[in-house]
C-alpha positions as CSV (number, residue, x, y, z in Angstrom):
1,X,-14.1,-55.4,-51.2
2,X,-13.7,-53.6,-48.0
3,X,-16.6,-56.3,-46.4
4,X,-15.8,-59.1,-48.0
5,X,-12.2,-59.4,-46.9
6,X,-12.7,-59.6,-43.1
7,X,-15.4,-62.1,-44.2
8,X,-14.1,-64.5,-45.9
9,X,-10.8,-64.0,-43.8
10,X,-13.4,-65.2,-40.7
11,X,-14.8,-68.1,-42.8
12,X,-10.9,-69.5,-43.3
13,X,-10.2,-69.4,-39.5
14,X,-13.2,-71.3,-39.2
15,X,-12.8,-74.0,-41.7
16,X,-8.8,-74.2,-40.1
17,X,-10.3,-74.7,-36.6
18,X,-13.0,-77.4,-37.5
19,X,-10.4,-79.4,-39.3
20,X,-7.7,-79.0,-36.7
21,X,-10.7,-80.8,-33.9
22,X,-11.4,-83.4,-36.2
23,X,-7.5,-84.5,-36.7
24,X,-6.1,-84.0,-33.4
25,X,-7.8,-86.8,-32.1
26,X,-7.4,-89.0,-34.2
27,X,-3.4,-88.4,-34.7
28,X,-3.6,-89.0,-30.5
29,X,-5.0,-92.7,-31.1
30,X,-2.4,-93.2,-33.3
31,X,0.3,-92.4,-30.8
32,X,-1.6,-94.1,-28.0
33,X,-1.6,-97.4,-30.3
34,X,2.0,-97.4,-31.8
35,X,3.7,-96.5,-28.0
36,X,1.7,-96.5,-24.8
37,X,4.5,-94.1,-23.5
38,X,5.8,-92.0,-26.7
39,X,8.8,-90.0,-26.5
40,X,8.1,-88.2,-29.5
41,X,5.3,-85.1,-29.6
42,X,2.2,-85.5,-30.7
43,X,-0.1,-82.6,-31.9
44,X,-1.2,-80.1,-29.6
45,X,-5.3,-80.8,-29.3
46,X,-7.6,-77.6,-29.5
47,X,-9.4,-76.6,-26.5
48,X,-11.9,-79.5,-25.9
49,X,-15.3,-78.2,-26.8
50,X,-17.3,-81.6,-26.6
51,X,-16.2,-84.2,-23.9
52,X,-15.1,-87.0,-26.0
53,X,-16.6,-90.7,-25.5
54,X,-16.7,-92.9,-22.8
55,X,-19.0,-95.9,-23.7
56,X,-16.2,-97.4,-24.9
57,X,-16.5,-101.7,-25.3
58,X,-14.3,-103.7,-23.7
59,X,-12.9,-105.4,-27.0
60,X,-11.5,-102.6,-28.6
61,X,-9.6,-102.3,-25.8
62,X,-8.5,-106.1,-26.6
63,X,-7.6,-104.7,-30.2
64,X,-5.2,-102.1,-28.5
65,X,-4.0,-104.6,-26.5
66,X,-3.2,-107.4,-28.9
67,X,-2.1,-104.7,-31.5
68,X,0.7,-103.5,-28.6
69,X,1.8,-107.3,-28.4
70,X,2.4,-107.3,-32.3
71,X,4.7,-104.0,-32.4
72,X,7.1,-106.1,-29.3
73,X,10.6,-107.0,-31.0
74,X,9.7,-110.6,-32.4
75,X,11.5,-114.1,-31.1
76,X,12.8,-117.0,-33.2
77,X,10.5,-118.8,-31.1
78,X,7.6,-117.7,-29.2
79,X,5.7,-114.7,-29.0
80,X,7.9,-111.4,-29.0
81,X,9.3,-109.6,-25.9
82,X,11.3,-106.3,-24.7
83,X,14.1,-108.9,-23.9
84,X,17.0,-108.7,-25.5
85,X,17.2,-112.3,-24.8
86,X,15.0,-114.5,-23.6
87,X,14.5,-118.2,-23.5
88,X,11.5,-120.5,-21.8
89,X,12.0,-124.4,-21.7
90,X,9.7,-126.9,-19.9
91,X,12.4,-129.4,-19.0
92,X,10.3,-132.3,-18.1
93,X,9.9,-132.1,-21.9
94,X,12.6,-130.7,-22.7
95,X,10.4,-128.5,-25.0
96,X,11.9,-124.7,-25.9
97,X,9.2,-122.5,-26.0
98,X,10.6,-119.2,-26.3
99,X,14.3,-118.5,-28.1
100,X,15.3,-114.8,-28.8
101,X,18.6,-114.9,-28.9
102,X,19.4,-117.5,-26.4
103,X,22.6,-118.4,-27.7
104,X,24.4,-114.5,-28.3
105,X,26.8,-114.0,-25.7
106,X,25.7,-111.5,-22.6
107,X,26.9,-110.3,-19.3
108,X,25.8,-112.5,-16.4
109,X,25.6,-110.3,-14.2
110,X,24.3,-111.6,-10.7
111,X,22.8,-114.3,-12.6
112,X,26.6,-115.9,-12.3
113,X,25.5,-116.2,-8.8
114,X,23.4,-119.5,-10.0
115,X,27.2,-121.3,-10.1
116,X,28.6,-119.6,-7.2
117,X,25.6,-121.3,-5.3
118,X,25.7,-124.3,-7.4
119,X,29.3,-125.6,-6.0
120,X,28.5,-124.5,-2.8
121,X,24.8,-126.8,-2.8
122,X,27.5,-129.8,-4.1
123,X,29.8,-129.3,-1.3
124,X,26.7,-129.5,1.2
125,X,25.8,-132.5,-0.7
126,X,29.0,-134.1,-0.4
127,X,29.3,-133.6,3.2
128,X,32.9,-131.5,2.5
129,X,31.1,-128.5,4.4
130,X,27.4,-128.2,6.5
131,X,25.5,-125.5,7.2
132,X,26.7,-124.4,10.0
133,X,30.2,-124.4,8.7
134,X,32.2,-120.8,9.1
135,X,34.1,-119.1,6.5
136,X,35.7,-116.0,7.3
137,X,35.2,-112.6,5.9
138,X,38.4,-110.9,4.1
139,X,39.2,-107.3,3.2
140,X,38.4,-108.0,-0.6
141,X,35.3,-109.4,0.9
142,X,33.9,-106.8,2.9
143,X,35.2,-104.4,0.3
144,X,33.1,-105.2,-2.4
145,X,30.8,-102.8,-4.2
146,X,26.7,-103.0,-5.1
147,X,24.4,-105.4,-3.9
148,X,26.0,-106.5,-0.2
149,X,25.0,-108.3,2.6
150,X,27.4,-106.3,4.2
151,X,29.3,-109.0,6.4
152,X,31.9,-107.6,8.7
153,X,35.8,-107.8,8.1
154,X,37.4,-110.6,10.2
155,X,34.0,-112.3,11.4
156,X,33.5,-115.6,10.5
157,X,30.2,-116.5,8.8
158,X,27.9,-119.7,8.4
159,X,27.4,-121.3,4.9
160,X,23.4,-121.4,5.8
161,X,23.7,-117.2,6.1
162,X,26.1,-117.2,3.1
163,X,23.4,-118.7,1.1
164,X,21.0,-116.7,2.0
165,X,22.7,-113.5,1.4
166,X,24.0,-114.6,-2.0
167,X,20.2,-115.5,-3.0
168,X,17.9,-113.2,-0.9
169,X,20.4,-110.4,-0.6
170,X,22.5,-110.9,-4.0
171,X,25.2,-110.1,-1.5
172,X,28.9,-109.4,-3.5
173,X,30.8,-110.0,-0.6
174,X,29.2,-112.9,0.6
175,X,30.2,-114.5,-3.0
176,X,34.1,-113.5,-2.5
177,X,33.9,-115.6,1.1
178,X,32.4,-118.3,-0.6
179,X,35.1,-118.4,-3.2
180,X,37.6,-117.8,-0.9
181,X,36.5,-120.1,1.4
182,X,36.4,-123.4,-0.8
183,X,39.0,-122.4,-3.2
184,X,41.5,-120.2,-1.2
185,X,41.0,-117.2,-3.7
186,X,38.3,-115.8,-6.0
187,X,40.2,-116.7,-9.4
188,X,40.8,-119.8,-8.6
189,X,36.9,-120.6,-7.8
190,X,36.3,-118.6,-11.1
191,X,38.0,-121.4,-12.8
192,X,35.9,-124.1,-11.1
193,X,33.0,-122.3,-12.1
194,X,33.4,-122.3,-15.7
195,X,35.2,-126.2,-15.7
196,X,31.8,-127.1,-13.5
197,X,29.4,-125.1,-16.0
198,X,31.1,-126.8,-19.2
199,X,30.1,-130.3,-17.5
200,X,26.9,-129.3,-16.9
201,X,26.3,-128.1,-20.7
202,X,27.0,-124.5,-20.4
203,X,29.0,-124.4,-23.6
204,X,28.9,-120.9,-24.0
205,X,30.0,-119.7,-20.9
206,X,33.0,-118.2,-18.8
207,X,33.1,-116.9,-15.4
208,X,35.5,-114.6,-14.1
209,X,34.7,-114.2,-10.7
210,X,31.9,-115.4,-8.4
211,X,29.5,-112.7,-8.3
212,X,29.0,-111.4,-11.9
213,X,30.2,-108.3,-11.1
214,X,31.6,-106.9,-14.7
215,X,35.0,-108.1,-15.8
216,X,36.5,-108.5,-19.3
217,X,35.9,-111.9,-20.8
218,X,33.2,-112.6,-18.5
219,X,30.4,-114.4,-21.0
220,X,26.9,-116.4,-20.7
221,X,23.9,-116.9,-22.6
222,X,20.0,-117.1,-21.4
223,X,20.2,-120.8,-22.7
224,X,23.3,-121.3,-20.2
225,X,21.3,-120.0,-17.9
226,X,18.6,-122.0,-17.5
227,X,21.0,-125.6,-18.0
228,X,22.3,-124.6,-14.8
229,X,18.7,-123.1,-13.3
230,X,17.5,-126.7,-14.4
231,X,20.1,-128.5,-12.4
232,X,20.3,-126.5,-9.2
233,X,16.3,-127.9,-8.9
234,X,16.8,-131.6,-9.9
235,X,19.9,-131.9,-8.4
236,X,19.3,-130.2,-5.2
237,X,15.6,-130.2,-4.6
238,X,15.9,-129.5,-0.3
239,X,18.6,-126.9,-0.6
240,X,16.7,-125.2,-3.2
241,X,13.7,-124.0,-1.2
242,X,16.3,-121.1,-0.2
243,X,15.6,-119.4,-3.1
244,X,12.0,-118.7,-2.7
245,X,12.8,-116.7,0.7
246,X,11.8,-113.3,-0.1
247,X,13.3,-111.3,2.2
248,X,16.0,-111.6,4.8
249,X,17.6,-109.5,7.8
250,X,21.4,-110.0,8.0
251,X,23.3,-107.5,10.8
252,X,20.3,-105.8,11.3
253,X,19.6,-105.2,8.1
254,X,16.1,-106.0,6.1
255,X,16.4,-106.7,2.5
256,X,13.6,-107.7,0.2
257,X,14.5,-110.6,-2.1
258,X,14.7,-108.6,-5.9
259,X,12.4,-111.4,-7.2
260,X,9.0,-109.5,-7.7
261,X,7.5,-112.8,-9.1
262,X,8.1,-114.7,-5.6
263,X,5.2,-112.2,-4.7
264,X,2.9,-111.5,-7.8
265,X,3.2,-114.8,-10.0
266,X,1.6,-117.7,-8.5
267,X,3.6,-121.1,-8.0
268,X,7.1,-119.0,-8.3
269,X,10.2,-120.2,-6.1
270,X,12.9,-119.2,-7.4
271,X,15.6,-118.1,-8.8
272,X,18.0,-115.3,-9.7
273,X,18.0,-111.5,-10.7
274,X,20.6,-109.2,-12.2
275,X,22.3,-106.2,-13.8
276,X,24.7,-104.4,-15.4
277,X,25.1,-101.2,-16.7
278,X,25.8,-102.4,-20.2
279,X,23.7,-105.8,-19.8
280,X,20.3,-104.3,-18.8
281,X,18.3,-106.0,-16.1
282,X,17.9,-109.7,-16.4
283,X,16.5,-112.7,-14.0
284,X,16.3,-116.6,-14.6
285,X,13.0,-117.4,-12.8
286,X,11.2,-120.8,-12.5
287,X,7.8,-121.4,-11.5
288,X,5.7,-125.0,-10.9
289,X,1.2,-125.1,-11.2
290,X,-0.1,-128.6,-11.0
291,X,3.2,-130.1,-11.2
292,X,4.3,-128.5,-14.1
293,X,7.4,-126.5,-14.3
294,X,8.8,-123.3,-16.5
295,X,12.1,-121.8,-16.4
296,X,12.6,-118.5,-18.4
297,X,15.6,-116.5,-18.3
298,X,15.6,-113.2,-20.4
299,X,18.5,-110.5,-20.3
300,X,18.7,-106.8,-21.3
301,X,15.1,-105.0,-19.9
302,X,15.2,-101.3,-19.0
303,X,14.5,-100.9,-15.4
304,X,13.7,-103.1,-12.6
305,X,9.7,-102.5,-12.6
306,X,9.9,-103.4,-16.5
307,X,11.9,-106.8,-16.4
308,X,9.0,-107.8,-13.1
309,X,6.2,-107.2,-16.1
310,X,8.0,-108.7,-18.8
311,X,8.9,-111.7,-17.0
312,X,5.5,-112.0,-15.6
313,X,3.6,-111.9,-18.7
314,X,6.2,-114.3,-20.3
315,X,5.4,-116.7,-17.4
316,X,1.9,-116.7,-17.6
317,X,2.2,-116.5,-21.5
318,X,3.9,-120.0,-21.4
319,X,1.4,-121.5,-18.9
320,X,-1.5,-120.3,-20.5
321,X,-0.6,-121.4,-24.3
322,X,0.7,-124.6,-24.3
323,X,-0.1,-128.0,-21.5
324,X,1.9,-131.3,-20.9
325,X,0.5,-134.9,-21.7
326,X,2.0,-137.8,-20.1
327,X,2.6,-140.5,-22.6
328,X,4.2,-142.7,-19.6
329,X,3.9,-142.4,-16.1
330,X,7.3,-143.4,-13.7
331,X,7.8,-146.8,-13.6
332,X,5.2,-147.7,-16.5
333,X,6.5,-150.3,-18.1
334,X,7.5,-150.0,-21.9
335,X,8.3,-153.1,-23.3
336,X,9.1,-156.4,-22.3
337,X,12.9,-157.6,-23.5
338,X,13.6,-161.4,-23.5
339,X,16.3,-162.8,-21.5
340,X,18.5,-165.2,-22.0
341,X,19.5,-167.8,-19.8
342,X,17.4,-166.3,-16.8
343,X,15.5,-167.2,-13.8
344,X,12.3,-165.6,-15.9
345,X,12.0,-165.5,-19.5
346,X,11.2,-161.9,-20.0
347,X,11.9,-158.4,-18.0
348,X,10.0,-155.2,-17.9
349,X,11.5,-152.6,-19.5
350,X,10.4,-148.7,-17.6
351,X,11.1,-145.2,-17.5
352,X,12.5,-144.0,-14.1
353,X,10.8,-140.4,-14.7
354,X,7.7,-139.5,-16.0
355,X,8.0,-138.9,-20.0
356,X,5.6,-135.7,-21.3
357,X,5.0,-134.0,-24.4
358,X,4.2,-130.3,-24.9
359,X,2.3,-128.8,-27.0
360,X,-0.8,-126.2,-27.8
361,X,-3.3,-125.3,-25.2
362,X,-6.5,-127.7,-26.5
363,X,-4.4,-129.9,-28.7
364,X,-3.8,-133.5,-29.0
365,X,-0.3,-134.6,-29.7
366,X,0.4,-138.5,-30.1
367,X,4.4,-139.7,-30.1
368,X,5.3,-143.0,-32.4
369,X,7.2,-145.1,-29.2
370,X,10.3,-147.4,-30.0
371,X,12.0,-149.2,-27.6
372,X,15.7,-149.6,-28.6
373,X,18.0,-152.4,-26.6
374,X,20.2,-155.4,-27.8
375,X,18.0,-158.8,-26.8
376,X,17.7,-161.1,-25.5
377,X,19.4,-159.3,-22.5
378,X,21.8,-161.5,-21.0
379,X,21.2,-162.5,-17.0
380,X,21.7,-161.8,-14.3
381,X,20.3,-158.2,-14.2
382,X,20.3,-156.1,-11.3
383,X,17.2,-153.6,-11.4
384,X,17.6,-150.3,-12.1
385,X,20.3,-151.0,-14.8
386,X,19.9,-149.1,-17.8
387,X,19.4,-151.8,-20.6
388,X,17.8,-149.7,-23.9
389,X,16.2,-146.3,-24.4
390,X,12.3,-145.3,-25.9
391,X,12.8,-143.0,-28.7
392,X,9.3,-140.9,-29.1
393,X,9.0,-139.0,-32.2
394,X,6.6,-136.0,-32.3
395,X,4.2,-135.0,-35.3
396,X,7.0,-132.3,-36.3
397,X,9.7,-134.6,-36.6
398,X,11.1,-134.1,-33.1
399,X,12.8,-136.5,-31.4
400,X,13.2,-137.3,-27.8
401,X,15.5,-140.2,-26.0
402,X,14.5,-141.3,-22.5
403,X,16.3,-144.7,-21.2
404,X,15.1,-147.6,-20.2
405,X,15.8,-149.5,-17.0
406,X,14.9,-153.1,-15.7
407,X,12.0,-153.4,-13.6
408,X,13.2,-156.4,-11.5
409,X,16.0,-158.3,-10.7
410,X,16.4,-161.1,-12.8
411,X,18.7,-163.5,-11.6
412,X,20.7,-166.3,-13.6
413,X,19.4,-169.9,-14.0
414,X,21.0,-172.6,-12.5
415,X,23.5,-174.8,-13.9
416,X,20.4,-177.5,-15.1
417,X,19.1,-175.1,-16.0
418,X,21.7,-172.9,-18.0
419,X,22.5,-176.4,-19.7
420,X,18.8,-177.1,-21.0
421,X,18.0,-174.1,-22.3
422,X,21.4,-174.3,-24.5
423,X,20.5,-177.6,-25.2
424,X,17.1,-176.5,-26.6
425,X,18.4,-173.9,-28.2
426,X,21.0,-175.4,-30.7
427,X,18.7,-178.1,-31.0
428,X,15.5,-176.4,-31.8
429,X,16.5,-172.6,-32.3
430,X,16.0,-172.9,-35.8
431,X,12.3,-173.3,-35.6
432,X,11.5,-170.2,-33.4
């Protein structure tokens, strides 16, 4: 008994050793697969007494991968994401490819710049102010907290700079000049904001001051977002080259625009970061490859370096799984509407813009068309007025309305001739 019990009590340590090596690590790929970066611990390994493998293949490595994209918080729509909101839309189709939450109300943040710089791209437009214009900077103004472009108090600033510090610098102060400048007081252009954003289609949406800056009552979503992302682009298409500056030196002062994907995702100009401390990190960011454009805005990442990545990834995610098809070109004709009593019996009916349909990376998608107007279409008709609309309807059911415009001038017959085709038409209508 006296040998035996060292013995065996030798024999256990073993057995208690061998299986501790074989379970560490495998409990370590576990943890490596669930969360790349867990916060929990994970057993302690034994000393390593055999270097473990390196031949590994590359498509495990794909397995890991794909198996970390299936643990992501899933999206109504679309692949999941860290987001808490995100939302992708190619607008020439007006097709939604990603929706997590797109419509739950969330803090704008600097994102509420988009309006600030909105109003001030119609003024420009309207000839009201010009670049070179000067608004001057107040003690509100120069007072304001994060993100500055720090303008000086009493100096009188140019609209050009003023945009350029509200979209390169995310400057807080240079939104309170703006406001105060076109509206005499920051409220006020708070107001005009959310009036402007309502017309626009921002149903969701209210503004309390220019800059985002947190404020009780202050309310967007991602899908408001990107209505008003959308329209800064086709509405102002030269003033929005600003917004793919990305960096700018104001007062001596270099600042790098906080739009990583200016610099790391091909065919990105634009537009707008942000956050808060109860919002996250957010951005609403477009990009255009072979003339096809993506805006995404998502809302409520952890850090600055993690809402570059996601957005990225989202970004390329939506180029690389789905592609447009044009179904018409601008200017193809349609249809061809009768007209009555005209110089020509029949007008081309055309889209003004070109009409695509997304779908699928490698698959083919085929609309039913259906021209809708009230003929014959009485003359004279000045081109370019809208006269019907093409209805195409998609093999899931969705349906998309794009109007329908005159080709040509068509002008009215003359009096003969007004009075023989009314002739010919009471007389022999009844046969056609």
């Amino acid at each position: 008994m006296l040998v035996s019990w060292p013995i065996d009590r030798l024999r256990l340590f073993v057995v208690l050793v061998a299986a501790a090596a074989l379970a560490g690590p495998s409990l370590d790929a576990v943890a490596q697969q669930a969360d790349p970066a867990p916060k929990r611990q994970t057993p302690q390994k034994p000393p390593p007494a055999k270097p473990r493998a390196t031949t590994t293949a590359p498509k495990p490595a794909a397995k890991t991968e794909a198996a970390k994209t299936e643990v992501l918080p899933p999206s109504q729509i679309g692949i999941g994401t860290l987001a808490k909101q995100a939302f992708m839309v190619d607008p020439q189709s007006s097709t939604v490819l990603l929706f997590k939450d797109a419509d739950k109300p969330m803090h704008p943040s600097s994102m509420a710049k988009l309006m600030t710089i909105y109003i001030l791209f119609e003024e420009l437009s309207a000839g009201r102010v010009k670049l070179d214009t000067r608004f001057r900077v107040s003690e509100r103004a120069r007072n304001m907290g994060g993100s500055r472009m720090f303008v000086e108090l009493g100096s009188e600033v140019t609209v050009e700079d003023l945009i350029k510090g509200m979209i390169v610098l995310s400057g807080n102060d240079a939104c309170v000049v703006v406001a105060e400048g076109l509206s005499g007081n920051e409220d006020s252009f708070a107001e005009r904001m959310t009036r402007r954003g309502q017309e626009l289609g921002m149903t969701a949406t209210v503004f309390k001051n220019a800059s985002g800056w947190p404020a009780d009552g202050q309310w967007t979503t991602a899908r408001d977002l990107a209505v008003v992302a959308w329209r800064t682009i086709e509405d102002f298409p030269k003033l929005y080259r600003y917004y793919a500056e990305t960096n700018w030196t104001y007062n001596n002062i270099k600042q790098e625009n906080r739009n990583r994907l200016l610099k790391i995702t091909p065919g990105t100009d634009g537009l707008k970061t942000g956050h808060t401390e109860e919002g996250g990190f957010g951005q609403a960011t477009s990009a255009v490859r072979d003339g096809r454009r993506l805006i995404l805005v998502v809302n409520g990442l952890g850090s600055m370096a993690e809402r570059a990545q996601e957005t990225a990834r989202l970004m390329e995610w939506g180029f690389r799984e789905s592609t447009n098809t044009t179904v018409f070109r601008a200017g193809d004709a349609v249809v061809e509407a009768p007209v009555w009593l005209g110089a020509q019996d029949k007008v081309p009916l055309v889209v003004a813009r070109a009409v695509q349909i997304t779908a699928p990376t490698g698959q083919t998608v085929t609309p039913r068309v259906v021209a809708r107007y009230d003929g014959p279409l009485p003359a004279p008709i000045v081109k370019g007025t809208k006269l019907g609309t093409a209805t195409l309807t998609l093999p899931d059911g969705k349906v998309v309305e794009y109007p329908l415009e005159a080709a040509v001038d068509v002008p009215r017959m003359g009096v003969v001739g007004r009075l023989t085709a009314l002739i010919h038409h009471y007389l022999f209508g009844w046969l056609s």
